[in-house]
N, C-alpha and C positions, 0 to 999 in steps of 0.2 A: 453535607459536610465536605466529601469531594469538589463538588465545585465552590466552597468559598475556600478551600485550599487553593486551587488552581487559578483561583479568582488573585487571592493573596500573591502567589508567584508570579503572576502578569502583571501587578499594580506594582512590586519591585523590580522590575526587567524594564517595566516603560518608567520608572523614577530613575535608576541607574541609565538610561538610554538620554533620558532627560536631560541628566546633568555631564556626562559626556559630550552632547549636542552642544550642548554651554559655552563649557569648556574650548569646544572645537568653535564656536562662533568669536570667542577670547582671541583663540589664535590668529583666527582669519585678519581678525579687527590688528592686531599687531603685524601680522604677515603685509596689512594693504601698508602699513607707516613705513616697515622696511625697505618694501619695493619702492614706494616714494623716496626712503633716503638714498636707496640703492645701496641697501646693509646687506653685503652677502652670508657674511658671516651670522648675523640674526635672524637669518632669513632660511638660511640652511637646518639651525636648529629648531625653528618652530615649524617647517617642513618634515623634520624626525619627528617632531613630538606630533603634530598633524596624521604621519601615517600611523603610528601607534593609537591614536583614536578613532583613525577608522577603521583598522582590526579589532580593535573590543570594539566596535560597532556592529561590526557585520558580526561579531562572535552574540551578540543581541536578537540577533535578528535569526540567526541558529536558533536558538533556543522560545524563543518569543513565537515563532509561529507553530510548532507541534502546541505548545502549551494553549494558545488562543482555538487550535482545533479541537484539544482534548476540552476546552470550558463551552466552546460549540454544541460539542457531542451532549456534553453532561449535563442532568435535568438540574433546571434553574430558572432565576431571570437572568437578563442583562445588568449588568452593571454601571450606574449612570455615570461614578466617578471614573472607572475604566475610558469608560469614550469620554469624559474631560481629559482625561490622560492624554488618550490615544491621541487627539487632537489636538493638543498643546505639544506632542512630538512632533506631529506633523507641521507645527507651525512654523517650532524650529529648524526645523531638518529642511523648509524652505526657503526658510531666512539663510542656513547654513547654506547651500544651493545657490540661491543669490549672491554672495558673498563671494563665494569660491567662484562663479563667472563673473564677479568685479575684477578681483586679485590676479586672475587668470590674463583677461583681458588687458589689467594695467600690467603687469610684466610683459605682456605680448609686447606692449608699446614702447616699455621703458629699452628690452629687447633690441627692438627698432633701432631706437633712436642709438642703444649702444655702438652696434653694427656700421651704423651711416657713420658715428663719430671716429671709426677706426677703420671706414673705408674713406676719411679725406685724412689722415694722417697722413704723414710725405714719406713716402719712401725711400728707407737708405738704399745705393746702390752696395750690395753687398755680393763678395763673392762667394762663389762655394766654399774655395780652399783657400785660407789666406796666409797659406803657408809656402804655397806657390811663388810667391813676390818677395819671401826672405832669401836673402842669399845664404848659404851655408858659412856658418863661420868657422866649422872646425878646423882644430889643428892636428895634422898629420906628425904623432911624435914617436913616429917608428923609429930605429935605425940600419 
C-alpha cells in the first residue's frame, strides 16, 4: 500500500515536471523569435517568466528525489509507466537544454553584432561642460 502511494506521488511530481518542461520549451521557442526581432521588451518578460519555471523546477526536483528513494527502499516492483515518465522528462529537459544553448548562442550573436553597430556610429565631439562656452548674460541691478 505504501509503495503504490509513493508510487502515486512520483507519477504527479514527474507529470507536473512534465508539463512545466513544456511550458518552458514554449518559452524558449518565443524567446528565439524575440532575439531575432530584437524585442527587448518581450524578451525581458518571457526571461521573468522563464526564471520562475525554473524555480518550481528545481522546487521538483526537491521533493522528487527523497520520494523515488523512499519507493526504492519500499517492498515492491518497479513501475513500468514511472520510467515512461521518467524518460519522457528527460527527453524534454534535453530538448529544453538544446534550446536554451540555441537562444543563448543567438543572442551572444545578435549581442555582437549590436556592439560593432555602435562601435561605427560617429562620434559627436562633445564637451564635458558646455557651459563653459556661454557667456554670462546677467544683469547687475544693484544700486
Amino acid at each position: 500500500m505504501q509503495h503504490d502511494i509513493i508510487a502515486k506521488k512520483i507519477r504527479e511530481n514527474l507529470t507536473a515536471q512534465k508539463q512545466r518542461l513544456d511550458a518552458y520549451l514554449t518559452i524558449l521557442d518565443h524567446e528565439s523569435a524575440d532575439i531575432a526581432d530584437k524585442d527587448a521588451d518581450k524578451l525581458q518578460s518571457h526571461v521573468k517568466m522563464e526564471s520562475r519555471i525554473v524555480s518550481e523546477l528545481n522546487e521538483f526536483k526537491k521533493v522528487l528525489g527523497p520520494l523515488e528513494d523512499m519507493y526504492q527502499q519500499a517492498d515492491g516492483h518497479d513501475d513500468e509507466s514511472l520510467d515512461d515518465l521518467r524518460s519522457c522528462v528527460m527527453s524534454i529537459t534535453h530538448k529544453v537544454q538544446e534550446k536554451s544553448d540555441e537562444n543563448k548562442r543567438m543572442l551572444d550573436e545578435t549581442l555582437v553584432q549590436m556592439q560593432s553597430r555602435i562601435d561605427t556610429l560617429p562620434k559627436r565631439n562633445i564637451s564635458k561642460n558646455d557651459y563653459s562656452r556661454i557667456d554670462s548674460r546677467f544683469i547687475d541691478i544693484t544700486l
